[in-house]
C-alpha positions as CSV (number, residue, x, y, z in Angstrom):
1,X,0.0,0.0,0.0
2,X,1.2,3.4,-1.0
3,X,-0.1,6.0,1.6
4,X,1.3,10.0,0.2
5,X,0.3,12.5,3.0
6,X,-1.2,16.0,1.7
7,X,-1.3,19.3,3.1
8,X,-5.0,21.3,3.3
9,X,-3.6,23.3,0.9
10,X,-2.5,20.3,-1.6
11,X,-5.7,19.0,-1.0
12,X,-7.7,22.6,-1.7
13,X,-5.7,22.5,-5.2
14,X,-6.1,19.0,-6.0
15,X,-10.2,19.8,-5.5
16,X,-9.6,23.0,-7.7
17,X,-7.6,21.2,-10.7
18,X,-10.2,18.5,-11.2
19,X,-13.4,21.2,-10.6
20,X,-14.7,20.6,-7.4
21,X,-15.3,22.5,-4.1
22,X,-15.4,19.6,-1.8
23,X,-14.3,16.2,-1.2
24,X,-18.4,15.4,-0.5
25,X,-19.3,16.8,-4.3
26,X,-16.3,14.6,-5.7
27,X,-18.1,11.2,-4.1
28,X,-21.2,12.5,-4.4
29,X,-22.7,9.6,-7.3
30,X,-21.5,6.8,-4.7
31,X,-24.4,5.5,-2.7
32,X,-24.4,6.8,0.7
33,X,-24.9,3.4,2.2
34,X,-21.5,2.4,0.4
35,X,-19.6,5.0,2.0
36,X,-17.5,4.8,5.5
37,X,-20.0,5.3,8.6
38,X,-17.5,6.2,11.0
39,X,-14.5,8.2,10.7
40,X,-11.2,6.1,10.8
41,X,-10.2,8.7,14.1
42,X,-6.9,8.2,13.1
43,X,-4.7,9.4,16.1
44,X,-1.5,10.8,14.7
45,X,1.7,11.8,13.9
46,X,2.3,7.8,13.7
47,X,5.5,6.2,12.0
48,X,4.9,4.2,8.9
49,X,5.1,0.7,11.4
50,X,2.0,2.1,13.6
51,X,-0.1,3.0,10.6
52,X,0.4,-0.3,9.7
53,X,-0.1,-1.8,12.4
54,X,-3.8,0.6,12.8
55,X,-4.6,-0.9,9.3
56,X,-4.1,-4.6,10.5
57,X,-6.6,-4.4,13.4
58,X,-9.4,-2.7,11.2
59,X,-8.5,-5.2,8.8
60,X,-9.1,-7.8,11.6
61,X,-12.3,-6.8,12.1
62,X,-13.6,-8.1,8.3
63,X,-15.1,-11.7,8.0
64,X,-13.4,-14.2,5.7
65,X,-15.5,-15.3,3.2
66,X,-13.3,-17.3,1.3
67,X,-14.8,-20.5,3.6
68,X,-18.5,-19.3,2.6
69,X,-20.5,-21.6,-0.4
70,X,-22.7,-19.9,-1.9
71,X,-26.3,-20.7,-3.1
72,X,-26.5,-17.4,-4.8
73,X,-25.8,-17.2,-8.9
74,X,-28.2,-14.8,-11.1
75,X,-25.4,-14.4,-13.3
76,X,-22.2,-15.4,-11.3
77,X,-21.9,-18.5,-10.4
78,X,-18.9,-20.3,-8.2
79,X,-17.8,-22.9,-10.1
80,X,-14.5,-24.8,-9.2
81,X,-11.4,-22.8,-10.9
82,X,-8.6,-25.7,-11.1
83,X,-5.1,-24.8,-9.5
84,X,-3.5,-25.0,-13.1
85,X,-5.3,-22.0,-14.6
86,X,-4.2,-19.6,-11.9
87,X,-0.7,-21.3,-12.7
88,X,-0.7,-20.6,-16.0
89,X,-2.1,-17.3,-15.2
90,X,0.6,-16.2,-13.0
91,X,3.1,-16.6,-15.7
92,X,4.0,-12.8,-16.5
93,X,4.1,-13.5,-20.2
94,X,0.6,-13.8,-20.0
95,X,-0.5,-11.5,-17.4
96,X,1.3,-8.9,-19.0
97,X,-0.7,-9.1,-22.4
98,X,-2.4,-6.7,-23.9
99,X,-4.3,-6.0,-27.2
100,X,-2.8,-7.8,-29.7
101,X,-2.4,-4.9,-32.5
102,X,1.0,-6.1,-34.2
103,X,0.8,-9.8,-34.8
104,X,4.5,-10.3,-35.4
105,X,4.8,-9.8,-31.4
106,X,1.4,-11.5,-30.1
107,X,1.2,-14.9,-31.9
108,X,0.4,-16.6,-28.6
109,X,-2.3,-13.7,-27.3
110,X,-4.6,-14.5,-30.9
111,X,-4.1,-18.4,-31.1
112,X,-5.8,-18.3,-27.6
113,X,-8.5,-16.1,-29.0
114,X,-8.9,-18.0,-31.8
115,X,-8.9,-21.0,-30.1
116,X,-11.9,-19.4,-27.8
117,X,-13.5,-18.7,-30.4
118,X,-13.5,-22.6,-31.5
119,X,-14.6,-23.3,-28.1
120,X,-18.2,-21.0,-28.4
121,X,-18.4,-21.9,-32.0
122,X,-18.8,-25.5,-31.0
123,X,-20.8,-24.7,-28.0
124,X,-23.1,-22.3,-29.6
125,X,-23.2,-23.6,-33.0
126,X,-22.6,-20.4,-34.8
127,X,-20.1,-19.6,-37.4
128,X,-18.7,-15.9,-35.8
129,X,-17.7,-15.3,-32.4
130,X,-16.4,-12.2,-30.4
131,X,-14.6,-14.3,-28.1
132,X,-14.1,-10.9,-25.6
133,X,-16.8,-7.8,-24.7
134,X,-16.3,-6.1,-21.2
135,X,-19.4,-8.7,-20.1
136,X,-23.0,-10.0,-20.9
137,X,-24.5,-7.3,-20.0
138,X,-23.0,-4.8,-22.1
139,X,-22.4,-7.9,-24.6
140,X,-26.6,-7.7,-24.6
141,X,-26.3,-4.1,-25.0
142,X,-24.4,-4.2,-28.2
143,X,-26.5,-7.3,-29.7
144,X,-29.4,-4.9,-29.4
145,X,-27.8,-2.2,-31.1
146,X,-26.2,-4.8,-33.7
147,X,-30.4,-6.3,-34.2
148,X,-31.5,-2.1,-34.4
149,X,-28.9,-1.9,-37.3
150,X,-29.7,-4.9,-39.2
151,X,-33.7,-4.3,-39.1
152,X,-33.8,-0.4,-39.6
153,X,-36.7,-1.1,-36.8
154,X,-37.1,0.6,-33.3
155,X,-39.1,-1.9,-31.6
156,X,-37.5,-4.1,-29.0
157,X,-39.3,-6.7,-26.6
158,X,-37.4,-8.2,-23.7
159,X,-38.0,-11.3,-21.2
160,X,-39.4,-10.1,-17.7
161,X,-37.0,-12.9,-16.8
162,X,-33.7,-11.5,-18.6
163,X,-31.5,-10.2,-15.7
164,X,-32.7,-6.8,-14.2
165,X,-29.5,-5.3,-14.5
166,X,-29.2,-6.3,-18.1
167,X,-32.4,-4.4,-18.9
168,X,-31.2,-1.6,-17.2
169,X,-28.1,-1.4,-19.5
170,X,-30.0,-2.4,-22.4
171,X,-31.7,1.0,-21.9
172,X,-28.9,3.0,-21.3
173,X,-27.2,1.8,-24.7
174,X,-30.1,2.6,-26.8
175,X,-31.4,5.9,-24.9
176,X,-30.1,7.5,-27.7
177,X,-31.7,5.5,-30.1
178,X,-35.0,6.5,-28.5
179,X,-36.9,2.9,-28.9
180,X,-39.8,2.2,-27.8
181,X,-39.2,-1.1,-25.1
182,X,-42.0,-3.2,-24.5
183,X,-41.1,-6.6,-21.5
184,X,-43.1,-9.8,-22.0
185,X,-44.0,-10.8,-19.0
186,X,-43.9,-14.7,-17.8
187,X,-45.8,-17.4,-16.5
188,X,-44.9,-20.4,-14.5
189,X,-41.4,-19.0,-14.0
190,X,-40.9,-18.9,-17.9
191,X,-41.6,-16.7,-20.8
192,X,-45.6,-16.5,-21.9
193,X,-45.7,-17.5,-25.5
194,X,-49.0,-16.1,-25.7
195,X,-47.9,-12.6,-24.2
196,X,-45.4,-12.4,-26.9
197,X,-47.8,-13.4,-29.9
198,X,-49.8,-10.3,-28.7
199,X,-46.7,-8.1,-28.7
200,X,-44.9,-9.0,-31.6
201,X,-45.7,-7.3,-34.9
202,X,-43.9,-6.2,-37.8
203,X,-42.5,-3.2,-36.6
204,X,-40.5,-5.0,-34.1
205,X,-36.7,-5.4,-34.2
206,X,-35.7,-7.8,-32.2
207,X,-36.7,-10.3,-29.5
208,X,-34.2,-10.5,-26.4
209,X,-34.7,-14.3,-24.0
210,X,-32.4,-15.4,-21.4
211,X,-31.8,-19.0,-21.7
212,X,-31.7,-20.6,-19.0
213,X,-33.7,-17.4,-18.0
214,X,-33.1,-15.6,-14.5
215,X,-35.4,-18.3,-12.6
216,X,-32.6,-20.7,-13.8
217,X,-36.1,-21.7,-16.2
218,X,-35.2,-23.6,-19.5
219,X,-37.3,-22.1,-22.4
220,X,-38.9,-23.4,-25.2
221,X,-36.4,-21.4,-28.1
222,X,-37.6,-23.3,-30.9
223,X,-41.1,-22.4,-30.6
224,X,-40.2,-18.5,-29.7
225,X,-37.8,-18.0,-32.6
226,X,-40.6,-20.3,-35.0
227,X,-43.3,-17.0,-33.8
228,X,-40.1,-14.7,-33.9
229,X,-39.5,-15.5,-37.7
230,X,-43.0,-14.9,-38.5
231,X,-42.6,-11.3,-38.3
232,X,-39.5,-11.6,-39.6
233,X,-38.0,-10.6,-36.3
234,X,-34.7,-11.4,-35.0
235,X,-33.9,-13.2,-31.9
236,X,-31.4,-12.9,-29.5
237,X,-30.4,-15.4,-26.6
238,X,-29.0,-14.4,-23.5
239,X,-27.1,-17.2,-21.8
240,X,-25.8,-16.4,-18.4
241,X,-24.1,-19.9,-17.1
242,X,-22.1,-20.8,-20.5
243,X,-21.9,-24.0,-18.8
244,X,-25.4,-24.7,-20.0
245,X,-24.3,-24.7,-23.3
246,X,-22.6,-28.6,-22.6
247,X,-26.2,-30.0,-22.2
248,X,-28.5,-28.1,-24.0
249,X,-28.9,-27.9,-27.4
250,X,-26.1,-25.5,-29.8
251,X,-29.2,-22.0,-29.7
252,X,-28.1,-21.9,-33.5
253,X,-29.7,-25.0,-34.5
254,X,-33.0,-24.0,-32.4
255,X,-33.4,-20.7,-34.1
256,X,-31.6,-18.1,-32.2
257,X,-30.4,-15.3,-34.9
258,X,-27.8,-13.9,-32.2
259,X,-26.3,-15.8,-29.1
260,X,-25.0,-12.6,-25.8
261,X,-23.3,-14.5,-23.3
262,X,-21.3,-14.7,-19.7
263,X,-18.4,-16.8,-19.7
264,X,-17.8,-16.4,-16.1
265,X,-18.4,-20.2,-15.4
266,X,-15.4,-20.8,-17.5
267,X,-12.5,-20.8,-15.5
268,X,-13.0,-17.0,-14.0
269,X,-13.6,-16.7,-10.2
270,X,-16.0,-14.6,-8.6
271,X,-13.3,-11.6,-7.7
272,X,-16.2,-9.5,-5.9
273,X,-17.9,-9.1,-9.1
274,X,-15.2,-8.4,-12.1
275,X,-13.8,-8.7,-14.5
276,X,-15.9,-10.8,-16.3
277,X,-16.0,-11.4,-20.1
278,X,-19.0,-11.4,-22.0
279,X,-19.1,-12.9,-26.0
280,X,-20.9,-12.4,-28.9
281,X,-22.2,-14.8,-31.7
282,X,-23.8,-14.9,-35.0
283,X,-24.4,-15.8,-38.4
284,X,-21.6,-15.0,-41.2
285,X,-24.6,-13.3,-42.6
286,X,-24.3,-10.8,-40.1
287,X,-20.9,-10.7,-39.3
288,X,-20.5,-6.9,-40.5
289,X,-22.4,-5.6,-37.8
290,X,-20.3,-7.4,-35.2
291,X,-18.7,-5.2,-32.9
292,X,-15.3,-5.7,-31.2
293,X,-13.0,-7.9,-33.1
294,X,-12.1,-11.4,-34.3
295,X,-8.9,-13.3,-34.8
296,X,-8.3,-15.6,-38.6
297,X,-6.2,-18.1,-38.8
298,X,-3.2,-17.7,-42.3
299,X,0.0,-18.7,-43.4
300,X,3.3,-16.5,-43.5
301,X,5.2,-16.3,-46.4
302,X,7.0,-18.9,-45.6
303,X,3.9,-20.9,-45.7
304,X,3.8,-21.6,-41.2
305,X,0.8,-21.5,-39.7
306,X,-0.5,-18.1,-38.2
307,X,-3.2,-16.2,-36.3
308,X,-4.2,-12.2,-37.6
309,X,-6.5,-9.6,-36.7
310,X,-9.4,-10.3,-39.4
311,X,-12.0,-8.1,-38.2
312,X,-12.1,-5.0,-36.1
313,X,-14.9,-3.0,-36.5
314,X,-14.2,-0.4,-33.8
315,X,-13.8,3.8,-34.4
316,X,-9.9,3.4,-33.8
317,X,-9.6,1.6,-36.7
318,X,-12.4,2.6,-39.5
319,X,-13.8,5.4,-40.5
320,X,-16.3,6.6,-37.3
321,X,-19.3,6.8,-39.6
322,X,-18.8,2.6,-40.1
323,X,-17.8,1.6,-36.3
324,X,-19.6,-0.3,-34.8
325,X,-18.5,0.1,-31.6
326,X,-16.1,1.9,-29.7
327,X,-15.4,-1.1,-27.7
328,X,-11.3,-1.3,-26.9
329,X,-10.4,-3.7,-24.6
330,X,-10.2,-7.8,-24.8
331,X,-10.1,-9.4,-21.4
332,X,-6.7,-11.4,-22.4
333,X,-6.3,-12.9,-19.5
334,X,-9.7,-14.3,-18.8
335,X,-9.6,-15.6,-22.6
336,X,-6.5,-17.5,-21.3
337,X,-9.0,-18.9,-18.4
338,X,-11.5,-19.5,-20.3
339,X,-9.2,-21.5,-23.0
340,X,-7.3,-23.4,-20.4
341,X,-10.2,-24.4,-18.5
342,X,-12.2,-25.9,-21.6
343,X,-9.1,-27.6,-23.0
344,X,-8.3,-28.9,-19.3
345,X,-12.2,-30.5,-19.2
346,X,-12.7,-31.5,-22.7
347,X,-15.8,-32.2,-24.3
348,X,-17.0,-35.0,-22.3
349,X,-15.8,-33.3,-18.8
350,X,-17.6,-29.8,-19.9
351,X,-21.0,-32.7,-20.3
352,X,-20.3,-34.5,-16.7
353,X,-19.5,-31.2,-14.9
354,X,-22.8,-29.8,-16.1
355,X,-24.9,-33.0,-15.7
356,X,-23.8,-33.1,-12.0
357,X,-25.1,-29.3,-11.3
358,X,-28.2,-30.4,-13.0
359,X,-28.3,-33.3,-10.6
360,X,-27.0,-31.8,-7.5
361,X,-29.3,-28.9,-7.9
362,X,-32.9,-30.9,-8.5
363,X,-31.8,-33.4,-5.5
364,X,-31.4,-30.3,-3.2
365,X,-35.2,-28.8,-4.3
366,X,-36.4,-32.1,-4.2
367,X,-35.0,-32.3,-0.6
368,X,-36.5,-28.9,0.6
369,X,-39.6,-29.5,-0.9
370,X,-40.3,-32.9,1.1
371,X,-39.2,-30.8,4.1
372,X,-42.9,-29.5,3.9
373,X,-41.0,-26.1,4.8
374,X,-40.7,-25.2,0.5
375,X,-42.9,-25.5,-2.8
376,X,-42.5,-24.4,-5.6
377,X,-44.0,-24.6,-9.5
378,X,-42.3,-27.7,-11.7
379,X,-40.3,-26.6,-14.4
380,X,-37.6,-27.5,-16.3
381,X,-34.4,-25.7,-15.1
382,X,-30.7,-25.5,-15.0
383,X,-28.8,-25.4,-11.9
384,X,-31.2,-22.4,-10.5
385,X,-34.4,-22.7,-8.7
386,X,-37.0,-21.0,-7.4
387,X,-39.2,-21.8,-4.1
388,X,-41.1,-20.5,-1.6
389,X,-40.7,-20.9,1.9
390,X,-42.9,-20.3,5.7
391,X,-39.6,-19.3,6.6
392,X,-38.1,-15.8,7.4
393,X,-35.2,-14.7,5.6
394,X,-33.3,-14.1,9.1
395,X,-34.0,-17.5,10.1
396,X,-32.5,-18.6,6.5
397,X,-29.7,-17.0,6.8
398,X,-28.6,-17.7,10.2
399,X,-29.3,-21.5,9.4
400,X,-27.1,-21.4,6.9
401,X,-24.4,-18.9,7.9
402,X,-23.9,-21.3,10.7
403,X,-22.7,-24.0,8.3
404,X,-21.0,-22.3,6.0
405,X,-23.3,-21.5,3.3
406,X,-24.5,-18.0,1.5
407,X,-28.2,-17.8,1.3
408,X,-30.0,-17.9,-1.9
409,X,-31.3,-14.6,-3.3
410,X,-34.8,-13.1,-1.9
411,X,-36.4,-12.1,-5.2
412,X,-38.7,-9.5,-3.7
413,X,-35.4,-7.4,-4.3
414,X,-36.3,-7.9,-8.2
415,X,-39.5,-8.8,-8.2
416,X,-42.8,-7.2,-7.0
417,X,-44.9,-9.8,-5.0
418,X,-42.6,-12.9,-4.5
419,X,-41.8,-11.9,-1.1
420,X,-41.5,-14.9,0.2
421,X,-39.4,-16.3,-2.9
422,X,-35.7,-17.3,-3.5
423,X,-33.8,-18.1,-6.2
424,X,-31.2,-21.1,-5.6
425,X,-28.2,-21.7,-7.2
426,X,-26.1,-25.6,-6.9
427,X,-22.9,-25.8,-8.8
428,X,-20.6,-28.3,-7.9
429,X,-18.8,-26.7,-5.1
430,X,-21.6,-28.0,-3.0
431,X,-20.7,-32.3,-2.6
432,X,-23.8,-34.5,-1.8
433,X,-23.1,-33.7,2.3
434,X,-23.4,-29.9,2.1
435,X,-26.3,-30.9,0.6
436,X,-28.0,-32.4,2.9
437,X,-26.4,-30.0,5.8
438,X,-28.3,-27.4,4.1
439,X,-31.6,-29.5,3.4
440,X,-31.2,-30.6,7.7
441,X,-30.5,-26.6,8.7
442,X,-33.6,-25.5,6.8
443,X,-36.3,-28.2,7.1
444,X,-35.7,-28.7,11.3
């Protein structure tokens, strides 16, 4: 930790060069219930040893979570990150990389993109991939604005059950863009088909699903992109846990137009919430209105095998009035997560690593339900479920705080009306025992 002590004075001209009177109107967009309560009262002059030493005993004071499970996904998800990625990451060739604009010096930073984009290609079924946007959400974002440019249309319909927060970005991207944004709304924890029948017409642009939705709810694509392509609409699929994409079916082959996605699951630990790195992927159809960028694979002139830059499509690089985006930066070194953890699994360990969160997380609503303390609706899901519960959420959490284990999300923070409704989330962190610890805890 660096700590450089300021005058009043240095502080006063520090406020004046950036254009601001106070240190309150410089913080003043962070939420006042994410600011310090207390003042740190730190008696002084102290050496450099004592300030130290003050930090440590504040720092004592925060809980360890690193020995916490938790049954809380919507969109990250703690999935098992094997010691040899963070090896391999810890090499300083690779945590040093950047954007890879001069290919005679980044051979090994565009095979592993290119090799990611294998990965989704054969996971998603599509022929394009941009194997790296900052993450789904603003991956989403800029599938919207790719469907707005593709239809010449201004009408966008979105899942009640896409994320919340994705919505919310989706809005901000296209504010300027002034759509008009109607939200289908959902029944039995998945999207109504009739609901969307009545919304769709031929003014609309696009139609935005998450798959598996935000109730961990698998929907029925084929059918929605069938009705979709009636209107000659596109459709765009939201997937959130890539790791659903090793037992479900490639969305290409169902009808999806353009695949958004999250691929967090792969490899990427939580890290309080970022970086994460979102993809994108399409049709070669569409492949001019991709934004970002996408690595070929050539030969030298001596005839070797080689990777290049064979699309970039943002403002740096084209003339503005063509960008696409002004996206900049690849998450490298997630891409070298992401490709070392789906090498390191394989095809059939990607299959068995999903098939036990399907498992695990049915077994554990199975074994809340007959606890007589949950129900819930039946429907096909993921690794995510919903139920509801007699029990209060202080009572839930102290249960399970005492073995361990985060509690699952109340979704009265998202959703009017389910107040007595949370949304679990099994991955295979939790073995068969913390299983049943948490189905013991909560049915007593």
């Amino acid at each position: 930790m660096r700590y450089i002590p300021n005058t009043d004075k240095q502080f006063e001209e520090m406020l004046k060069e950036i254009g601001v009177s106070s240190f309150e109107e410089l913080i003043q967009d962070i939420p006042s219930d994410l600011r310090l309560k207390e003042n740190l009262n730190i008696k002084g002059p102290l050496s450099e040893l004592e300030l130290f030493e003050y930090f440590k005993q504040i720092e004592a004071k925060n809980k360890d979570v690193s020995k916490f499970k938790p049954l809380l996904g919507c969109g990250s998800y703690k999935h098992y990150v094997p010691q040899v990625i963070k090896t391999i990451l810890a090499r300083e060739e690779f945590y040093t990389a950047y954007t890879p604009y001069q290919p005679e010096l980044s051979q090994g930073t565009l095979q592993t993109m290119f090799e990611v984009q294998t990965h989704f290609s054969r996971l998603t079924g599509f022929d394009a991939v941009v194997p790296s946007i900052y993450d789904a959400a603003s991956a989403t974002a800029e599938a919207t604005l790719m469907a707005l440019r593709l239809t010449h249309k201004n009408k966008i319909l979105i899942s009640s059950l896409l994320h919340p927060e994705y919505i919310d970005t989706i809005k901000t991207y296209t504010e300027p863009h002034k759509p008009e944004i109607k939200i289908i709304p959902h029944k039995d924890y998945l999207l109504s088909i009739d609901a969307l029948s009545e919304l769709l017409d031929d003014e609309t642009a696009v139609v935005i699903v998450q798959n598996p939705n935000f109730f961990g709810g698998i929907e029925d694509l084929r059918s929605i992109a069938d009705l979709t392509h009636k209107h000659n609409v596109l459709l765009l699929d939201v997937v959130t846990e890539s790791l659903s994409l090793a037992v479900l079916k490639q969305p290409k082959t169902l009808g999806v137009d353009i695949l958004s996605g999250e691929a967090q699951s792969f490899g990427i630990d939580l890290n309080f919430g970022g970086p994460y790195n979102g993809f994108l992927a399409t049709n070669m159809a569409f492949v001019r209105q991709l934004p970002g960028r996408i690595v070929g694979e050539t030969v030298d002139r001596n005839g070797k095998r080689c990777f290049v830059m064979t699309l970039r499509a943002r403002e740096q690089d084209i003339k503005r009035e063509k960008a696409t985006s002004n996206l900049c930066t690849s998450h490298n070194l997630n891409l070298y997560a992401i490709n070392a953890f789906i090498s390191l699994y394989g095809k059939n360990g990607l299959f068995k690593l999903a098939e036990y969160n399907v498992k695990a997380s049915h077994n554990l609503r199975d074994g809340l339900i007959k606890t007589g303390k949950f129900q819930g609706e039946n429907y096909p899901f993921f690794n995510e479920f919903v139920l509801d519960t007699t029990l209060d959420e202080e009572t839930i959490k102290e249960r399970l705080l005492s073995i361990n284990v985060l509690p699952p999300l109340k979704l009265s923070n998202y959703f009017e009306g389910m107040i007595n409704s949370y949304l679990f989330a099994v991955t295979e962190v939790f073995s068969k025992s913390d299983l049943n610890k948490i189905i013991d805890v909560l049915g007593r």
